[in-house]
C-alpha positions in Angstrom: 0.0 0.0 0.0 1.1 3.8 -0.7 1.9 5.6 2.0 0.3 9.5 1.8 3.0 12.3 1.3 4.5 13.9 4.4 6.4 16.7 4.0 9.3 17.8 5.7 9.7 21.8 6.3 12.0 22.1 3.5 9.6 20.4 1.3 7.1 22.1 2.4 8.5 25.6 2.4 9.9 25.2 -1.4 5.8 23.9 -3.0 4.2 26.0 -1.5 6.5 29.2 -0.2 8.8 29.2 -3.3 11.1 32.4 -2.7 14.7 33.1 -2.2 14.2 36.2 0.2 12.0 33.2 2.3 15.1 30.8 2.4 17.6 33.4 3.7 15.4 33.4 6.7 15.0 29.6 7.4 18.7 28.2 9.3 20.1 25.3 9.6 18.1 21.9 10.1 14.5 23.1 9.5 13.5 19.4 10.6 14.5 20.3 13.6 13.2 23.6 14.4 12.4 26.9 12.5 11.1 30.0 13.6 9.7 33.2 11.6 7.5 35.9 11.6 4.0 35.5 10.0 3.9 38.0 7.7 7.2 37.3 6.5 6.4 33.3 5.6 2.7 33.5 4.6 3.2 36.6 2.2 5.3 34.0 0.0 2.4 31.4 -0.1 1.5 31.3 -3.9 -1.8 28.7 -3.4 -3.7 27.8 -1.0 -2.3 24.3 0.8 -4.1 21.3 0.2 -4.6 18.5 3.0 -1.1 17.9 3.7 0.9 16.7 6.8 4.0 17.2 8.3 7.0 15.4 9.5 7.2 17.8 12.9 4.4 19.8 15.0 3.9 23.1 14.3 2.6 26.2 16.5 0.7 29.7 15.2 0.6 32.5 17.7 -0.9 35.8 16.0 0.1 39.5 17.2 -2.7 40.5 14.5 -6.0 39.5 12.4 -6.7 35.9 12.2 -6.3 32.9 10.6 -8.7 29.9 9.6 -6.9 26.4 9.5 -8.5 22.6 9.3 -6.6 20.6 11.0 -8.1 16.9 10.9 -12.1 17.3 10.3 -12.3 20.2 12.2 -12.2 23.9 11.0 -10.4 26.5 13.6 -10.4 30.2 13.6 -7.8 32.2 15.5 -7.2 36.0 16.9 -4.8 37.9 18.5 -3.4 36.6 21.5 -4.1 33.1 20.3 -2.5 30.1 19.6 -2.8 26.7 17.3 -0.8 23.6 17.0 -0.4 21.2 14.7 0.8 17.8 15.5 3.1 15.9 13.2 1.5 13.5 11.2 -1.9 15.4 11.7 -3.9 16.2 8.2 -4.2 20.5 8.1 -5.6 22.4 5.1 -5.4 26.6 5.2 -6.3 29.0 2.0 -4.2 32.1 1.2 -6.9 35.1 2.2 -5.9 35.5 6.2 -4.3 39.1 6.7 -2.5 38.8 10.0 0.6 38.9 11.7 2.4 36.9 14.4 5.2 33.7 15.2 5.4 30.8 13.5 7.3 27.8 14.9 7.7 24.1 13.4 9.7 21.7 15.5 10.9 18.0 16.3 10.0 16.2 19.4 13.7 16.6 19.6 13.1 20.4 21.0 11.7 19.2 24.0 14.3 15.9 24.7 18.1 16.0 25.8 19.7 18.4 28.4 16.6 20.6 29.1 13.7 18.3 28.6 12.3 14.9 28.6 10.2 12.5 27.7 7.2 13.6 30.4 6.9 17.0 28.8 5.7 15.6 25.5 3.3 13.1 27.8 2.1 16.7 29.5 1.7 18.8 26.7 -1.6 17.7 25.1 -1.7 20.2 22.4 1.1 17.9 20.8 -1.2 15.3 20.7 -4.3 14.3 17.8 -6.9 14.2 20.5 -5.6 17.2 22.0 -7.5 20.6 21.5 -5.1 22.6 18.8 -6.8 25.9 19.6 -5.6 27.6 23.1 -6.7 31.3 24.0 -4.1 33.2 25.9 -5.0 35.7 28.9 -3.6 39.1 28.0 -0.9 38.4 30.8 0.4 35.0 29.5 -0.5 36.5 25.6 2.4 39.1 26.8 4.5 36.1 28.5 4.2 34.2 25.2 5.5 36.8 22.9 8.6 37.8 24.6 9.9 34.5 25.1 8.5 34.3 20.8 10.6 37.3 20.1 13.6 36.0 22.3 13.9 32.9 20.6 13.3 34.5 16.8 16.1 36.8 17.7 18.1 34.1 18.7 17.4 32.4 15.6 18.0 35.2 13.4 21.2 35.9 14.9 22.8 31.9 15.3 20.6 29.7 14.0 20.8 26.9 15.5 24.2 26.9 17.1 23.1 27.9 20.4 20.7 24.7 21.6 21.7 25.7 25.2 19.5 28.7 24.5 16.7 28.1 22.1 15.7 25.2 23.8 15.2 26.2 27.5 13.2 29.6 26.1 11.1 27.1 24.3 10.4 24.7 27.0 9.8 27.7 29.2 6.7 29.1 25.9 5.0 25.7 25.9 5.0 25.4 29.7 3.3 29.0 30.2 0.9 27.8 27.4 0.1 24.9 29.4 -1.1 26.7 32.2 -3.2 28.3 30.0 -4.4 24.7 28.1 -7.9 23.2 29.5 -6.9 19.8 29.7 -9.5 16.9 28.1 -8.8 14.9 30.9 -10.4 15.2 33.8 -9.9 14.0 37.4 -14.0 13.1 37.2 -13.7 10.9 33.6 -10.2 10.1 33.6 -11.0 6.1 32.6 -13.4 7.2 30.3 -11.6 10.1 28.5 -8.6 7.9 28.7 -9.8 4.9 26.5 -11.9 7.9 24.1 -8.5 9.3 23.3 -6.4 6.1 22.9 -9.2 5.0 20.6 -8.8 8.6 18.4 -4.9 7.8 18.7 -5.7 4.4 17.0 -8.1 5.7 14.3 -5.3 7.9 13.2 -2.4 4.7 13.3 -4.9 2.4 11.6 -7.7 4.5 9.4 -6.3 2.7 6.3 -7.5 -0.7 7.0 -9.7 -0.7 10.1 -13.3 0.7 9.1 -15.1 -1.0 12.2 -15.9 -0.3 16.0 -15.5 -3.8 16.6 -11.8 -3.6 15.5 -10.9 -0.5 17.9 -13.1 -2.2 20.7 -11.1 -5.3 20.3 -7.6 -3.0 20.5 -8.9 -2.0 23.7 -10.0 -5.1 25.0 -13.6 -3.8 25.6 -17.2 -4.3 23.8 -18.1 -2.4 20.9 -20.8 -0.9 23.0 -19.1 0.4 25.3 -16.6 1.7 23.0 -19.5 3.3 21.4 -21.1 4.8 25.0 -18.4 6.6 26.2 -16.9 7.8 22.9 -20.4 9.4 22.7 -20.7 10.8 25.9 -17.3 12.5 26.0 -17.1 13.3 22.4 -20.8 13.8 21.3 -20.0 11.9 18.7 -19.9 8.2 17.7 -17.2 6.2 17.0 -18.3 5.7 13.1 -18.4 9.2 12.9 -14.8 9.8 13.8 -13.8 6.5 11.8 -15.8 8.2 8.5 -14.1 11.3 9.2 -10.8 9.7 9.2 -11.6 8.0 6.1 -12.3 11.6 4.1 -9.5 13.1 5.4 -6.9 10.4 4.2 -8.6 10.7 0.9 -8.5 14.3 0.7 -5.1 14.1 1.0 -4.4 11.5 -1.4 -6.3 13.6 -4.0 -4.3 16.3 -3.2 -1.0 14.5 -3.6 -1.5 12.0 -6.0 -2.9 11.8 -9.5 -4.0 7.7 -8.5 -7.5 7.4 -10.5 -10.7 7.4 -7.7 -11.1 3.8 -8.0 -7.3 3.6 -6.5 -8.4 6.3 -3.8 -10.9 4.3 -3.1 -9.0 1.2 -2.3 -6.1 3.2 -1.0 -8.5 4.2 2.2 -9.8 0.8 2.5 -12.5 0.1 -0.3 -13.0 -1.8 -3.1 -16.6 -0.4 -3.7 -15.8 3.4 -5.7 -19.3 3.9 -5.5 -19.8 3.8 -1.5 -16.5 5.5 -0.7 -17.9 8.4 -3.6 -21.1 8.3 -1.5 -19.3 8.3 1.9 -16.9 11.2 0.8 -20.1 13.3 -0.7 -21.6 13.1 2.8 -19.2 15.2 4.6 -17.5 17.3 1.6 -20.7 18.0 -0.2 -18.7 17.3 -3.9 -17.5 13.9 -5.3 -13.7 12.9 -4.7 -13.9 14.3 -8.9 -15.2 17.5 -7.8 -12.7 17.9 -5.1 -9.9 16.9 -6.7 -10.9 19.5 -9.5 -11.3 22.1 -7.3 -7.9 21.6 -5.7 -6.4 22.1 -8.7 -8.2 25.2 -9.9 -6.9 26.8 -6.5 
């Protein structure tokens, strides 16, 4: 089986951000870590970025305006003094019309391992995680908090790249922990068993959405009944667990019409189905167009 495209930054940068003024910015190992202003990265964007995903997480903290970005099936709007992440691997989509300014950061679990971190800050930090909430609004006290130790590091970065870990890493450790504070948690002391197994299920449909359509193949992973599976994903989701697993399904397709030129029929059966005419019906359902329709679309953008 194919496996979808995942970019890199460089890759990324150099589809959709093609510019020479762009690169001089971007230093030294942008797997690792980058860091730039808003305005100075987005204003280089020549199309609007299809369902795509990345090797590293990324964060977007705006100064100014906002900015509208899907990440997985949901949409997300955010305004100054606001932040979104992106974890690696997750699917994101944006479009090219957002006027705004702010920080952008991409970076490796890397950034938050070694001398300065560990492995229980990336266990804490839930906004690195796909059943994490992506969208965290700031106080204007940490908002202020936030952009100093932004403009710090950026200046850092500007300056010595990367050659100065000692510093860039600390500074960043020190952002994501005062964003924490400010992060509502999903888990919660009174659902903790039930949130728990609701999120390892979500961290399963997104390892296994290419060849496990059914409840009763995440309930089994769990070691429960698909019934209960199916309460408590409800109850703390509002949603079912076909709904997520659907979901899943579109958004893997999405980006396989984005990436590839694989005829529908091989779409079809890339996600998981050898029937083109359900997986047309399934992807109509929630994108409101044909996998045709979308992929033309993508490429009139």
């Amino acid at each position: 089986m194919n496996e979808i495209k995942v970019y890199d930054a460089r890759a990324f940068t150099s589809r959709f951000m093609p510019s020479q003024e762009l690169e001089s910015l971007l230093k030294g190992d942008l797997n690792k870590f980058l860091i730039c202003r808003v305005e100075d990265m987005y204003r280089h964007v020549k199309q609007a970025v299809p369902a795509s995903r990345s090797l590293t997480h990324s964060c977007l903290f705006l100064t100014e305006g906002s900015a509208i970005m899907k990440i997985g099936s949901e949409e997300y709007c955010i305004r100054k003094g606001e932040m979104l992440f992106v974890p690696a691997g997750q699917v994101f989509s944006f479009d090219i019309h957002d006027r705004n300014k702010g920080i952008f950061c991409n970076f490796h679990d890397d950034m938050l391992l070694g001398r300065y971190g560990n492995s229980e800050l990336l266990k804490e930090f839930e906004f690195l995680k796909v059943w994490g909430k992506p969208h965290i609004a700031l106080d204007k006290e940490t908002a202020g908090f936030v952009l100093h130790l932004f403009e710090r590091i950026l200046q850092e970065y500007v300056e010595h790249g990367l050659q100065h870990m000692n510093i860039l890493q600390p500074y960043l450790i020190a952002l994501f922990c005062e964003v924490n504070r400010a992060y509502e948690p999903v888990l919660t002391n009174q659902q903790t068993n039930a949130v728990g197994i609701t999120n390892k299920f979500r961290e399963l449909v997104f390892q296994n959405i290419r060849n496990r359509h059914l409840v009763s193949d995440y309930a089994a992973m769990l070691n429960i009944s698909p019934s209960h599976l199916n309460k408590l994903v409800k109850t703390i989701t509002r949603k079912a667990p076909t709904k997520w697993i659907d979901e899943a399904i579109v958004q893997e397709a999405k980006v396989l019409l984005s990436q590839s030129d694989f005829p529908i029929s091989e779409v079809a059966i890339q996600v998981g189905f050898d029937d083109q005419s359900y997986f047309t019906r399934l992807f109509k359902r929630y994108e409101g167009m044909t996998p045709t329709e979308f992929r033309r679309m993508i490429k009139m953008s």
